[in-house]
N, C-alpha and C positions, 0 to 999 in steps of 0.2 A: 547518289551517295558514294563517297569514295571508299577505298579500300585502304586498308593500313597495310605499308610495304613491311616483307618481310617473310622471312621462310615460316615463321608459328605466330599465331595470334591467340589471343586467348580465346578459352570455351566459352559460347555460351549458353544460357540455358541452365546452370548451376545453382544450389542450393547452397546457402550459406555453411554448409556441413562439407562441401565439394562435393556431393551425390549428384549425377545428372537427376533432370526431373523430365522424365521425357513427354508430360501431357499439356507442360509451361512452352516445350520446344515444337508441338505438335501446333498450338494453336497459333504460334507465334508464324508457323509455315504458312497454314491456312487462311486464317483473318487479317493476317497483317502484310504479308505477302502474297495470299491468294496463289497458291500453291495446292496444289487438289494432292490429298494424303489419304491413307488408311494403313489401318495397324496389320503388320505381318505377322506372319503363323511362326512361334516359336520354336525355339529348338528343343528337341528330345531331352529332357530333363535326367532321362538315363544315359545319355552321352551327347555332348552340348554340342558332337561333330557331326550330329545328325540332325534329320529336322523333324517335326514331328505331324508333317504333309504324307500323306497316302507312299510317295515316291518314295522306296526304299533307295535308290540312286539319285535324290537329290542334289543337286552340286552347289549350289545356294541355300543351305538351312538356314531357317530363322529367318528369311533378307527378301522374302518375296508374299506377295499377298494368296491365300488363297483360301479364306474365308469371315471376313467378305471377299470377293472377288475385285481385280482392280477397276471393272467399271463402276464401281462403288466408291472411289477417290472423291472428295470433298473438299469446298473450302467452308462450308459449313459449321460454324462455330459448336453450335451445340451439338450436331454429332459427332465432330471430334471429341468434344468433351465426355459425351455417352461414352465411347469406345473406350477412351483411356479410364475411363473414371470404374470401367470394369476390368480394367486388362491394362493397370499401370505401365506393368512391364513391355508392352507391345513393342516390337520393334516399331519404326516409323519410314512407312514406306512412299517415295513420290512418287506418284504415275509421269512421267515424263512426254513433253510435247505439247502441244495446243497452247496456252497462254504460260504453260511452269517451264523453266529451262531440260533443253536434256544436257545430255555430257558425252564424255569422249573418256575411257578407262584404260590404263596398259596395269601390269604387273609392277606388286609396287617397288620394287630395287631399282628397274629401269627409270619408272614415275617420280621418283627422289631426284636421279641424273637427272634427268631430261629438264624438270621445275626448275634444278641450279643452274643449268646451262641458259635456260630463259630467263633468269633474273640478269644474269649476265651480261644480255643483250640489251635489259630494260624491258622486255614486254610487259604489261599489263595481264595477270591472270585473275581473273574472280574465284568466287569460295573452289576449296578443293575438298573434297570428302576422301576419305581414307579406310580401308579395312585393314588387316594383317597381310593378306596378302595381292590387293589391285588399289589404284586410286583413282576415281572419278572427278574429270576439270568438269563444271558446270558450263554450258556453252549455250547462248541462244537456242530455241526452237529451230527446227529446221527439217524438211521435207524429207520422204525419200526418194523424191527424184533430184534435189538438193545436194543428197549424198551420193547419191549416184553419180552424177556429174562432176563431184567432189573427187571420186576415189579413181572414177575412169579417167580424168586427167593426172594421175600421177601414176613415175613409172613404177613405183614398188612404196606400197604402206606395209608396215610388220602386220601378220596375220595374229599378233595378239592384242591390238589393237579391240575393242568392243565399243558399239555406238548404242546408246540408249536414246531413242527416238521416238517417233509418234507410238503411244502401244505398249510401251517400254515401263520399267519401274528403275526405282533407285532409290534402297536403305539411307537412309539421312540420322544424324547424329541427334540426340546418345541413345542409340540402340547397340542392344546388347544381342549379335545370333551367334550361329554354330559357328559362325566365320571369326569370333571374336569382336571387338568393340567398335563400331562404327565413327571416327571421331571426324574431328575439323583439321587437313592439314592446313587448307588457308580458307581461317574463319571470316563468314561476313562480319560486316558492324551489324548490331540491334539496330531498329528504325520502323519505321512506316511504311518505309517502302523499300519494294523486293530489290534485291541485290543486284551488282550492273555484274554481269556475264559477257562475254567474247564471242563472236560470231564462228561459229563452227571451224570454218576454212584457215580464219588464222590458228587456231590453234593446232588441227592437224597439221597445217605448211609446218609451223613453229616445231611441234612435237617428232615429227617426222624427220626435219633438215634436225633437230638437237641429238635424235637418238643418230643417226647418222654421222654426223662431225664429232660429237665423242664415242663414236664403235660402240654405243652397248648394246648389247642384243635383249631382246624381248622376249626371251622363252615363251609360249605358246601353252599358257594356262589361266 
């Protein structure tokens, strides 16, 4: 399936009203994509910057699972449908690795640069997820001895670089946490089958030589 070039594509997963509908975009992960999901823990309804997980120092409110827990991830139609159909509002979490893509996340001021410097060149990026403030490239599965050998061959990666790999989770669109709205910056097409994604290594080389060749720095959060 190809991708539609372009810095925005539209949302999907939308209600003819533009409300997301996050239990149409949950299943669409699952059954159609075979994307193993489950609904994350909310944010603190008394302050949406918090989360409403045991951890008073949460740094991820809302955007992480922890009850159910992530070995609980599904492509299981009808228990996605159970979960949401209790807990509409759920954020929508993927366990990343094994057959669902993981991704590659910098801070999103840098992740803006770095995306237009790539189109630049013409590379090829699959969907991009977006918070307020990180954005995650979707990128083949990939090991961690994969990344290990990935990272020890180069001479310097920004330390705020984040790799969500085998083990790993990643809030997916339209979840609403403490972090604010989870959206599409570069949305798949709908279809039947899951979205074509980039192999790990090109996009670290890529991401890495762009924030490089245009000077931006990665603040380290």
């Amino acid at each position: 399936m190809r991708e539609i070039p372009g810095r925005r594509r539209r949302l999907l997963f939308q209600r003819s009203d533009g409300r997301p509908e996050p239990i149409g975009a949950a299943l669409t992960y699952a059954t159609e994509w075979q994307w193993p999901v489950l609904p994350g823990v909310a944010a603190d309804p008394q302050g949406h910057s918090r989360c409403s997980c045991p951890d008073p120092d949460c740094t991820v409110p809302g955007a992480h699972p922890f009850d159910p827990g992530l070995l609980a991830a599904t492509t299981d139609g009808r228990m996605v449908r159970w979960w949401w159909s209790n807990r509409p509002t759920a954020p929508i979490v993927l366990a990343t690795g094994g057959k669902a893509p993981c991704a590659v996340s910098l801070p999103a001021l840098p992740a803006a640069r770095a995306l237009e410097a790539l189109d630049r060149t013409g590379m090829r990026l699959g969907p991009v997820v977006a918070s307020p403030t990180r954005w995650a490239i979707l990128v083949k599965p990939y090991s961690m001895e994969q990344l290990g050998e990935l990272l020890y061959a180069k001479d310097f990666v920004p330390g705020s670089l984040r790799f969500h790999g085998e083990g790993g989770y990643l809030a997916l669109p339209p979840s609403e946490t403490g972090q604010g709205e989870i959206r599409w910056e570069r949305a798949p097409l709908p279809g039947s089958a899951s979205p074509w994604v980039p192999d790990v290594e090109a996009v670290v080389d890529a991401v890495v030589e762009a924030l490089t060749r245009t000077g931006v720095s990665a603040p380290e959060f």
